[in-house]
C-alpha positions in Angstrom: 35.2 83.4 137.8 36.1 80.0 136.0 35.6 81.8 132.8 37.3 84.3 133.6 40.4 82.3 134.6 40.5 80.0 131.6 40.2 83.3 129.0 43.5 84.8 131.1 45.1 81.1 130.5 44.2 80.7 126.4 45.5 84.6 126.4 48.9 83.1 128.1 49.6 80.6 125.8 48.5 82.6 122.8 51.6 85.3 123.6 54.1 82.8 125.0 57.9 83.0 124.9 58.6 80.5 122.4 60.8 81.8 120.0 64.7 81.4 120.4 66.1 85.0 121.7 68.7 87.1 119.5 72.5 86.8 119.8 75.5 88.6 119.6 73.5 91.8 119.7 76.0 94.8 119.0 76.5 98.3 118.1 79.3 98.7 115.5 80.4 102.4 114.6 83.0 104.1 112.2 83.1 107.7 111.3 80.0 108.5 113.8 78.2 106.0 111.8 76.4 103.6 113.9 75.0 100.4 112.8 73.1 97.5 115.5 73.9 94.0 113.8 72.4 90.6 115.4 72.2 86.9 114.6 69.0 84.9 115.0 68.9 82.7 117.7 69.5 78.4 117.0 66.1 76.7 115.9 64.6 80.4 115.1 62.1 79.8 112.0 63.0 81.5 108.5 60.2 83.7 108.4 60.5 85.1 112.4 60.5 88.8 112.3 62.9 91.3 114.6 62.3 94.4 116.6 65.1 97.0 117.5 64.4 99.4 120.6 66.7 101.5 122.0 67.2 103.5 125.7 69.9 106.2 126.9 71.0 106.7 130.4 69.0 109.8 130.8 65.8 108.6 129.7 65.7 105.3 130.6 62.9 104.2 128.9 62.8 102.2 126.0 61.7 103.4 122.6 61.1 101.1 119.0 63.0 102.0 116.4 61.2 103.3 113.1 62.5 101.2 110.3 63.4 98.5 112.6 60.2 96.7 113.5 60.2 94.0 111.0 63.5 93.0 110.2 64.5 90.0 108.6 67.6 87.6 110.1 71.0 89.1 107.8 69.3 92.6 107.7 70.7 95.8 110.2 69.3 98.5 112.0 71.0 102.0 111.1 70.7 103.8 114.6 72.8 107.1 113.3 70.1 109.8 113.6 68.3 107.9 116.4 72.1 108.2 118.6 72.5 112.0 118.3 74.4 112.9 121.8 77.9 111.9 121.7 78.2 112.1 125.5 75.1 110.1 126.0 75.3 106.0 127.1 73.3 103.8 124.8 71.7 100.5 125.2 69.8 98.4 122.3 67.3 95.6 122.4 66.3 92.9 119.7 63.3 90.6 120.3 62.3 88.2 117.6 58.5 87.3 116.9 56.1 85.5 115.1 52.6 85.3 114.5 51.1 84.4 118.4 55.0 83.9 119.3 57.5 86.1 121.1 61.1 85.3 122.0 63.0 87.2 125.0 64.3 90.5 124.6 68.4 90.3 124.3 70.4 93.2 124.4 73.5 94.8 123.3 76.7 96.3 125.9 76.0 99.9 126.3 77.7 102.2 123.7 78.6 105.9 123.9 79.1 107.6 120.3 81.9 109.6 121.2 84.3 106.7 122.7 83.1 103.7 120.8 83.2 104.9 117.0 86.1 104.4 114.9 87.8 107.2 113.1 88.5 106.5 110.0 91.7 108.1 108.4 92.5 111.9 107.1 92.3 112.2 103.0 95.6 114.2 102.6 98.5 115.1 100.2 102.0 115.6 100.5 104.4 118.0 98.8 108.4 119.2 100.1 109.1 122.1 100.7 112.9 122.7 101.2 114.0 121.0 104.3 110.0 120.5 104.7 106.8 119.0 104.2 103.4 120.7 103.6 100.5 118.2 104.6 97.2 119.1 103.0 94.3 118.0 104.3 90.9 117.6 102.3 87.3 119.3 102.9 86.5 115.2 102.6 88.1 114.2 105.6 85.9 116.6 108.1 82.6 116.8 106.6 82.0 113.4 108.0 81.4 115.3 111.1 79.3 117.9 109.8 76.0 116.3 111.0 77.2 116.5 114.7 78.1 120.1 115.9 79.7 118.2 119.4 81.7 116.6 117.7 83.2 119.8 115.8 83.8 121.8 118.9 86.0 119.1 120.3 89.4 119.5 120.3 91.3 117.3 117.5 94.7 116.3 116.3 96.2 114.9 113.4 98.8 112.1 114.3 101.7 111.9 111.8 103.9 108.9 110.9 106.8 110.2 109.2 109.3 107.4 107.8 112.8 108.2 106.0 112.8 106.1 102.7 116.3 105.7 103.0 117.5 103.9 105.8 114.0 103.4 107.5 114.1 106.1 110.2 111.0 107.3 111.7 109.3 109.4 114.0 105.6 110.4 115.6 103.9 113.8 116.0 101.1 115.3 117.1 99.2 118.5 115.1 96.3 120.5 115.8 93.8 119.8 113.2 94.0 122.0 110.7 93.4 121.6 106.8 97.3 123.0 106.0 99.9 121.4 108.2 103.8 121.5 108.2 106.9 119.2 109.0 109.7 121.2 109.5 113.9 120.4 110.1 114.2 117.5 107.8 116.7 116.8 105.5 116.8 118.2 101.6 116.7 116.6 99.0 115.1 113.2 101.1 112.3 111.1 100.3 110.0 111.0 103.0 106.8 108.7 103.6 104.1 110.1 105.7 100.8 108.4 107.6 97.9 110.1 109.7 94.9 109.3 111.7 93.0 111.4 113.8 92.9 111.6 117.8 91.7 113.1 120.5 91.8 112.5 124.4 88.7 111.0 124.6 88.6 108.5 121.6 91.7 106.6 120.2 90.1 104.0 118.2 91.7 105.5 114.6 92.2 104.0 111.2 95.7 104.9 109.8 95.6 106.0 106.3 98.0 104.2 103.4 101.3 106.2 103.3 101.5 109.5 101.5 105.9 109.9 100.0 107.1 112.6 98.3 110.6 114.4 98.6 111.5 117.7 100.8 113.0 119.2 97.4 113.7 118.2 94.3 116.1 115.5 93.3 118.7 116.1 90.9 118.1 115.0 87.3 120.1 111.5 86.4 121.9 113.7 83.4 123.0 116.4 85.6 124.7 114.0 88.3 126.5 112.2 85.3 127.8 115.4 84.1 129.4 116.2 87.4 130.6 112.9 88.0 132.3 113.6 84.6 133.4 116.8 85.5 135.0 115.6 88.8 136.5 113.1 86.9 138.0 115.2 84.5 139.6 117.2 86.9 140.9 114.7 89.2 142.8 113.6 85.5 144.2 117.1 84.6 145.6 117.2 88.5 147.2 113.9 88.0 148.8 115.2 84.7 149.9 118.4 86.6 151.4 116.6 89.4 153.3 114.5 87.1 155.0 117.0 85.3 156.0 119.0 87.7 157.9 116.5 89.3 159.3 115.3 86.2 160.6 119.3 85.2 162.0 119.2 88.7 164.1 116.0 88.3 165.2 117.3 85.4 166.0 120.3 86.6 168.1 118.5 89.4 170.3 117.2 86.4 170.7 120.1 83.8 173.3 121.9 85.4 176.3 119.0 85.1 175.0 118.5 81.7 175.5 122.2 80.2 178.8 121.3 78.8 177.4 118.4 76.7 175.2 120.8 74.6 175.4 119.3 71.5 174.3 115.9 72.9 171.9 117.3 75.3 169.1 114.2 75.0 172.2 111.7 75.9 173.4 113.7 78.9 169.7 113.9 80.3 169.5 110.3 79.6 172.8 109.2 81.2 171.8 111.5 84.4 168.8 109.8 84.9 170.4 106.6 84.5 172.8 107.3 87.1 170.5 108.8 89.6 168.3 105.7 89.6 
């Protein structure tokens, strides 16, 4: 029995808990891609070794990660394939070890795919259209979903941004997803800057994407406005001219008739009139 007791003691203090225990044990995510990241514990030795397990809500068991059972401090654990339902609630564990040494298990919040990842923003152009804007989306913007089929029968939007160039005004909408979009009743002729993430009602953790400008219709070329700024011009002058001499042949007119008997000094008379009437 003695012996007994003193093998059970040598095999206690052969496995004991004597290695600092992980920190900051989390589950990052963006565009359903999910990545655990940890820090060693203080005083943990250079060459101590890390395991990653994982458990759901449903199963509640824990399971070691292939891939993930001898991880060095700096290095991740990629848990993508290993968190495949998007409704399902995650938990992760990290234990460092050493050769005859162990440290406590420490692990991360839980984590649901669906609510927790990050979108990341739509890969789109812009073109006008009028008093419009077409919004095409890429193929590259919803293949990153193409290795979950939940995630493609949810319902998606496309948030907009849409800012007027000109004096700053902006407003928000909200599209169904779809690869061809369009913004209609704005002005022609306008320069409009345009931004988009995606949503839906069960994850709002989106990225923006950079602004996307173009005009609703085309601007008019810098040689044709000169040439009707000339052309008004030129017709303003010619009305000015017109103006002038009809009221000059009228006050002249107002003169000629007390003047008829001077014909053979005719520029005098019109002269003296004018002289008199001012």
């Amino acid at each position: 029995m003695g012996l007994w007791t003193l093998l059970l003691l040598h095999f206690h203090l052969a496995v004991c808990v004597c290695l600092p225990a992980p920190s900051n044990v989390s589950i990052s995510s963006y565009n359903m891609e999910h990545i655990l990241r940890f820090s060693p514990g203080p005083g943990t030795p250079p060459d101590a070794l890390f395991t990653v397990q994982i458990s759901n809500s449903r199963r509640q068991r824990w399971k070691t990660v292939a891939g993930c059972q001898e991880l060095t401090a700096g290095q991740t654990c990629n848990l993508t394939e290993k968190l495949k339902d998007v409704w399902d609630l995650y938990t992760a564990q990290v234990r460092a070890s050493r050769t005859n040494q162990t440290s406590q298990w420490t692990r991360s919040r839980e984590f649901q795919p669906l609510t927790d990842t990050v979108l990341g923003p739509p890969d789109f152009s812009v073109s006008g259209c009028g008093n419009c804007l077409i919004l095409q989306i890429r193929d590259s913007s919803w293949s990153r979903f193409d290795h979950n089929v939940q995630l493609k029968n949810l319902y998606w939007e496309v948030e907009f941004n849409v800012k007027r160039t000109r004096d700053g005004a902006e407003f928000r909408l909200k599209l169904p997803y779809e690869q061809k979009s369009v913004i209609s009743h704005l002005q022609p002729g306008v320069e409009y800057c345009v931004s988009a993430s995606f949503t839906s009602i069960l994850n709002h953790n989106a990225v923006s994407s950079e602004r996307h400008c173009a005009f609703t219709s085309p601007p008019p070329p810098r040689h044709t406005l000169l040439l009707v700024l000339g052309l008004v011009g030129g017709f303003s002058l010619v009305l000015v001219l017109v103006v002038c001499r009809v009221i000059f042949r009228n006050k002249v007119q107002k003169h000629q008739i007390p003047c008829m008997k001077f014909t053979s000094q005719p520029y005098s008379c019109l002269m003296t009139s004018l002289n008199e009437e001012d």
